[in-house]
N, C-alpha and C positions, 0 to 999 in steps of 0.2 A: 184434406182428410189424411194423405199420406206425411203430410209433414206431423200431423197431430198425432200419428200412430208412434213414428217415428221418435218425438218426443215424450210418448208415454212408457215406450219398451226400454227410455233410457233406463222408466224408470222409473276410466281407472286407466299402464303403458308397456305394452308388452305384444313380441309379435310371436304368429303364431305358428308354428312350424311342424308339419305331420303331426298334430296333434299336441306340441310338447310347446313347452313356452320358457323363453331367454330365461335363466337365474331360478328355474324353479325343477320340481322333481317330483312327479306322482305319488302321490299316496296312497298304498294297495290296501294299508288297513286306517282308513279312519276314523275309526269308532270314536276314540279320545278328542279329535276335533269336533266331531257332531256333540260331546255332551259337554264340552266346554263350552260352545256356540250357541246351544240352548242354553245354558245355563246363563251367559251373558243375557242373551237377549231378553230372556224372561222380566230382568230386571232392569231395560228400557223401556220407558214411558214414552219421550218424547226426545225428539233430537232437532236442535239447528243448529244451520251452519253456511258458509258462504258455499260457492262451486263454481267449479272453471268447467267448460264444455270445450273441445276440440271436436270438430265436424272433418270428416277427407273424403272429399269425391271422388270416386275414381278418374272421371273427365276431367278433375281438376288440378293442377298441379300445386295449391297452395290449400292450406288449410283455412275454415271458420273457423274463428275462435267466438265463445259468448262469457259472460257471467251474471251470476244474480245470486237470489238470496234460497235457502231451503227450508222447509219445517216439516215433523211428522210428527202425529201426536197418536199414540197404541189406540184405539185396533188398527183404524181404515182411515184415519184425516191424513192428507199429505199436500202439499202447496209447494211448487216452485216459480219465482219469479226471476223470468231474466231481464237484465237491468242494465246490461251493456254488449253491445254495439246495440239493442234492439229493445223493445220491451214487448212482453209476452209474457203472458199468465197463464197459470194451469191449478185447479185445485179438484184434486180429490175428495169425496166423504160421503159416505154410506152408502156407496155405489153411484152417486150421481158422478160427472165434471163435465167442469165449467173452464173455458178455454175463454182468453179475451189476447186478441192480436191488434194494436191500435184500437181503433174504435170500435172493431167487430167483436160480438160475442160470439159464445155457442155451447148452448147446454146438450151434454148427453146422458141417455140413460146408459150404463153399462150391460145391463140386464137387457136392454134389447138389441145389441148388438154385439154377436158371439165374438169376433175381432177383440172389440173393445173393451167387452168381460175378462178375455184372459190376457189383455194388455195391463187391464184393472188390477190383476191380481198379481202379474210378474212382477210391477213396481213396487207395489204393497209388500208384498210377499220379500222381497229383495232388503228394504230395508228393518224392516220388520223381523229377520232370520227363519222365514217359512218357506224360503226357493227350494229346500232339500225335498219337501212336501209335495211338492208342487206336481203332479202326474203326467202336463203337458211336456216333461221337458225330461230326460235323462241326463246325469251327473257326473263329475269325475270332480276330485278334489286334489290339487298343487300344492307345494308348499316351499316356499323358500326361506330367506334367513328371516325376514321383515314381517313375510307377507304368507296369508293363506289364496287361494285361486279356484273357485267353485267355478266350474265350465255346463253349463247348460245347454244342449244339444236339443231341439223345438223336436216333439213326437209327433206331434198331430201335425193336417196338411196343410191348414190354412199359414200354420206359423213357419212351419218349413219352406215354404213360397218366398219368404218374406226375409230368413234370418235362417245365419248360417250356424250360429252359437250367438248367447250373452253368456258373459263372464262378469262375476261379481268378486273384486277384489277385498280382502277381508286383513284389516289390523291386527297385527299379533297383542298389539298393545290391549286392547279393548275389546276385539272383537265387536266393533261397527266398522259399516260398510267405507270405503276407502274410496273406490271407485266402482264404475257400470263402466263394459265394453260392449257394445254392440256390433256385431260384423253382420251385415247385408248380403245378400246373395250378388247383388249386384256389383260389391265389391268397395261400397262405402263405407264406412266406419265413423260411428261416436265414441267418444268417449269423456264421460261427466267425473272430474276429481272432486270431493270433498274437503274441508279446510276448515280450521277453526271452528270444530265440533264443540257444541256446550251439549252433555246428555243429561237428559230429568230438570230441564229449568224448567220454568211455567211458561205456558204460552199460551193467550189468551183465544177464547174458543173461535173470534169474530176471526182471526187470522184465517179460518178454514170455513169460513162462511160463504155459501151460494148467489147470490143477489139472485 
C-alpha cells in the first residue's frame, strides 16, 4: 500500500535549502505566472511522453532508478507504465485505479479511501495545472532562468505524516510539467522527469481502460 501511495503522490533536480532552491528565486508577486499557467493548460488535452524516476533512501547510499511510458488525457484518465528495471502499472479514471505489479492486481476506489482521494487528485491535479487550487496543500512559487518551481507544503494531517513538500517543476517553454519532487518525512526522495512530450495527440480511450 505504501509503495502504491508512494507512487501516486509522484503523481523533476534541485536541493532544498531553508526553504530556497539552487538557481532559483522566489516570486513575491506571481499573478502573471498563474494566468499564463491557466492559460497554457486550458489548452491541453492530452499529453505523452516517456519518464525517468530516480528513487534515494535514506538508508541507502545508491539510488533506484526506473522508466516507462506516460499518458493523460483532460479531465481525470492518467496511466503510467514502468517498463525498466521492473514493470508496474498504474491507471487512473473517474476515480477508480487500477495498479498491476507482476501478476498481481488491485483495484481501488478513491472515494473510499480519504489517503487515496487526495493522492487521486494531487497527481491529476499536478499535471493537469490545478495544484494552485488544490486546499490541501499551501504554495510558494520559484523561478529561474529555464524553469518555474511551484512548492506545495501538505495542510491537512494525514499528508503531513507522510510528506515534507511536493514540488512540481514547470517549463518556461510550455508551461507542462517538467518534473514531480516528492520529499518524505522520512527522508527519502523521488523524483519522476518527463521527456519527449507530444501535447494534444490522440490517444486511444482503451490506453486508460480498467479491466
Amino acid at each position: 500500500m505504501f509503495k502504491s501511495l508512494a507512487l501516486l503522490c509522484l503523481l523533476f533536480h534541485f536541493i532544498n535549502c531553508a526553504g530556497q532552491y539552487t538557481g532559483y528565486s522566489l516570486m513575491n508577486h506571481p499573478e502573471t505566472f498563474k494566468k499564463s499557467f491557466a492559460e497554457a493548460t486550458v489548452a491541453v488535452e492530452s499529453i505523452q511522453s516517456d519518464f525517468k524516476q530516480e528513487k534515494t533512501l535514506s538508508l541507502l547510499s545508491e539510488s533506484i532508478n526506473a522508466t516507462g511510458k506516460f499518458w493523460y488525457q483532460k479531465n481525470d484518465k492518467l496511466r503510467m507504465e514502468y517498463r525498466q528495471p521492473y514493470n508496474y502499472l498504474m491507471i487512473l479514471n473517474g476515480g477508480k485505479i487500477f495498479i498491476k505489479e507482476g501478476q498481481k492486481e488491485n483495484k481501488i476506489s478513491a472515494n473510499s479511501n480519504k489517503v487515496f482521494q487526495q493522492v487521486n487528485r494531487i497527481l491529476i491535479d499536478c499535471v493537469a495545472g490545478r495544484m494552485l487550487e488544490n486546499p490541501d496543500f499551501q504554495s510558494r512559487i520559484f523561478e529561474s532562468s529555464g524553469f518555474f518551481l511551484v512548492e506545495l507544503k501538505p495542510e491537512v494531517k494525514n499528508l503531513k505524516e507522510l510528506y515534507k513538500n511536493i514540488n512540481i517543476v514547470i517549463d518556461k517553454k510550455d508551461y507542462t510539467v517538467a518534473a514531480i519532487e516528492m520529499f518524505e518525512l522520512s527522508g527519502d526522495k523521488t523524483i519522476i522527469r518527463f521527456q519527449n512530450k507530444e501535447l494534444n495527440a490522440h490517444i486511444p480511450d482503451t490506453v486508460f481502460n480498467i479491466p
